[in-house]
C-alpha positions in Angstrom: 0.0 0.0 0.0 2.9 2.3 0.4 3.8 1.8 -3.0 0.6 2.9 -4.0 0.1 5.8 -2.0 3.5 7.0 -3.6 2.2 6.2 -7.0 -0.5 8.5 -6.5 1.3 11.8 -4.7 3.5 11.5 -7.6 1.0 11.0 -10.3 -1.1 14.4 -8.7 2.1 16.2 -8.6 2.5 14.9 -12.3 -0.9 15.1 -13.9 -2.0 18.7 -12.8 1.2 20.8 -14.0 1.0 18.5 -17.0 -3.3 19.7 -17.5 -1.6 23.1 -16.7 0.9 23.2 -19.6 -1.7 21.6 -22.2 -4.6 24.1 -21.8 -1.8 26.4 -24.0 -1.8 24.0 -26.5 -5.4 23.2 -26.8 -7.6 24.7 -24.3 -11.1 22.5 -24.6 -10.5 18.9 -24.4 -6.8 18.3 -23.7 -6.3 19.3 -20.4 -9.6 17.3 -19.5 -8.4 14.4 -21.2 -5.2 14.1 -19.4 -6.7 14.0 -16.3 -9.5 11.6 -16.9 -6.7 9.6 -18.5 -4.8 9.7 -15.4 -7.7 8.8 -12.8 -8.9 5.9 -15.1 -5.3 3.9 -14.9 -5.3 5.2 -11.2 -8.6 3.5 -10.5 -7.1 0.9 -12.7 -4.1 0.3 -10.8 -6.2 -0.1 -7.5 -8.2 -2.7 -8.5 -5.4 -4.5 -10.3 -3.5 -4.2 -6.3 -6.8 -5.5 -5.1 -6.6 -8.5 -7.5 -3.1 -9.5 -7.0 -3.4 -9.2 -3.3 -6.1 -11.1 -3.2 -4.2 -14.3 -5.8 -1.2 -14.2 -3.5 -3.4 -14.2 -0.2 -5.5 -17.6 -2.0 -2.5 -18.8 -3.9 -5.4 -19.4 -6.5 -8.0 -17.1 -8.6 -11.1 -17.2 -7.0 -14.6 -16.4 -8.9 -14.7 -13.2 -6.9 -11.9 -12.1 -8.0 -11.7 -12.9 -11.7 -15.7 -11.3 -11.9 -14.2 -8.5 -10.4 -11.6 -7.9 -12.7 -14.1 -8.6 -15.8 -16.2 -5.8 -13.8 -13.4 -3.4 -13.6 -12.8 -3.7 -17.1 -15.7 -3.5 -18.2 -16.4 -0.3 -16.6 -13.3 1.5 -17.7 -14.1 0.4 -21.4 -17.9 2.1 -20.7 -16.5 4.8 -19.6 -14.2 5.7 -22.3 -16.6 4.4 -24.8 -19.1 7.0 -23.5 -16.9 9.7 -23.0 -15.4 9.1 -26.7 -19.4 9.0 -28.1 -20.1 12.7 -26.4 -16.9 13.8 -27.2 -15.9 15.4 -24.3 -12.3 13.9 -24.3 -9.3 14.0 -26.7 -7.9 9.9 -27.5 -3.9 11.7 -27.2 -5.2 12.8 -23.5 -6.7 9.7 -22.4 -3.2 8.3 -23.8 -1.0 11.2 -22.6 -2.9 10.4 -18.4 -2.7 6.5 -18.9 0.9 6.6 -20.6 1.9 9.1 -17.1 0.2 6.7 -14.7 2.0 3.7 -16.4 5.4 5.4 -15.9 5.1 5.8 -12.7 4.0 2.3 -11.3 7.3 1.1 -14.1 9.7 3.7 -11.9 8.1 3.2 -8.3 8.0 -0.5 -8.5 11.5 -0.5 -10.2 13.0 2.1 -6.9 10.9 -0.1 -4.5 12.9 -3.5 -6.0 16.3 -1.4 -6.0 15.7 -0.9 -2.1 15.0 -4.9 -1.4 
């Protein structure tokens, strides 16, 4: 949970300057965009720690789990699917927020393995 916690001090501290910068570039959807990106693969990478602690607690996928994870995906693909159909976000923020919050667990966990 500390590594998550991290993960997501660094990704605010990321994400919002980032938003800042982009409203000079394009001021209606970008900035938006890289935000919802960035809370969607946040709320992605909390159930994805809630899946793998719960296989390493079992030592075995349980139903509950693996419906879960079909769940959380399934969601995050409404989601976008809506917010792409209304327009109301750009696809290079959604990749811009995601592509952040992926660097970050790739760094974090990579520090946190350098330290063990």
């Amino acid at each position: 949970m500390v590594l998550l916690k991290r993960i997501y001090k660094r990704a605010i501290l990321i994400l919002l300057p980032l938003a800042l910068l982009s409203a000079f570039i394009e001021w209606k959807k970008l900035p938006l965009s890289i935000l919802i990106g960035g809370v969607l693969g946040l709320i992605n990478l909390r159930g994805l720690a809630r899946g793998v602690y719960s296989i390493v607690g079992t030592y075995r996928p349980t139903a509950k789990m693996v419906i879960s994870t079909i769940f959380r995906l399934g969601f995050l693909a409404v989601v976008l699917i809506l917010l792409f159909a209304l327009k109301v976000v750009n696809v290079f923020g959604i990749l811009i927020g995601f592509t952040v919050v992926f660097i970050l667990i790739m760094t974090e966990g990579l520090r946190l393995a350098k330290e063990l």
